[in-house]
C-alpha positions, 0 to 999 in steps of 0.5 A, a space after each residue: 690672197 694667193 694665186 698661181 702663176 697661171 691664174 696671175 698670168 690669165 687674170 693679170 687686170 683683175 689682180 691689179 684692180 683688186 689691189 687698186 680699189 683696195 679690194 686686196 691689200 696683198 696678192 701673193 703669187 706662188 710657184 708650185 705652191 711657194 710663194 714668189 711674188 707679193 702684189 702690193 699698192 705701189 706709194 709714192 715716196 715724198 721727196 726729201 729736200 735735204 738742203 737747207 734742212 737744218 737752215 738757222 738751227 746750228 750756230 757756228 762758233 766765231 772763232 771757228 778758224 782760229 787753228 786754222 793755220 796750226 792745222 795746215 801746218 799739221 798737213 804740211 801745208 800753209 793757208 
C-alpha cells in the first residue's frame, strides 16, 4: 500500500493498526509520487549472549605457553 504524505499524516493511527493487525505487511509512504518512508512491523532482535558461546567446544593444547619465553624475547621483553 502507498500513501502521501498528507494521508500519513491525517491517518497516522489507521496506518499503524493496518500494519499491527497484519492487515498491511508494508505502508510505503511517498513524496510527490516517490516513495520516501516504508512502514514496517517492527521485530524485537533476540539477544545474543556471546560469552561462553563456545564453552567446552575448543580444547587448548597443554603446551600452549611452551614459546612463550622466545616470543617476549622476539618483543624485547621478559616474562
Amino acid at each position: 500500500m502507498q500513501v502521501n504524505t498528507l494521508e500519513a499524516k491525517t491517518n497516522l493511527s489507521n496506518l499503524v493498526r493496518l500494519i499491527e493487525t497484519g492487515q498491511e505487511s508494508v505502508i510505503v509512504i511517498a513524496r510527490y509520487g516517490k516513495p520516501v518512508v516504508k512502514m514496517t512491523a517492527y521485530q524485537e532482535k533476540p539477544v545474543s549472549k556471546r560469552i561462553g558461546v563456545a564453552k567446552g567446544k575448543l580444547k587448548t593444547p597443554k603446551d600452549l605457553d611452551k614459546h612463550n619465553d622466545e616470543i617476549a624475547e622476539l618483543f624485547g621483553g621478559t616474562l
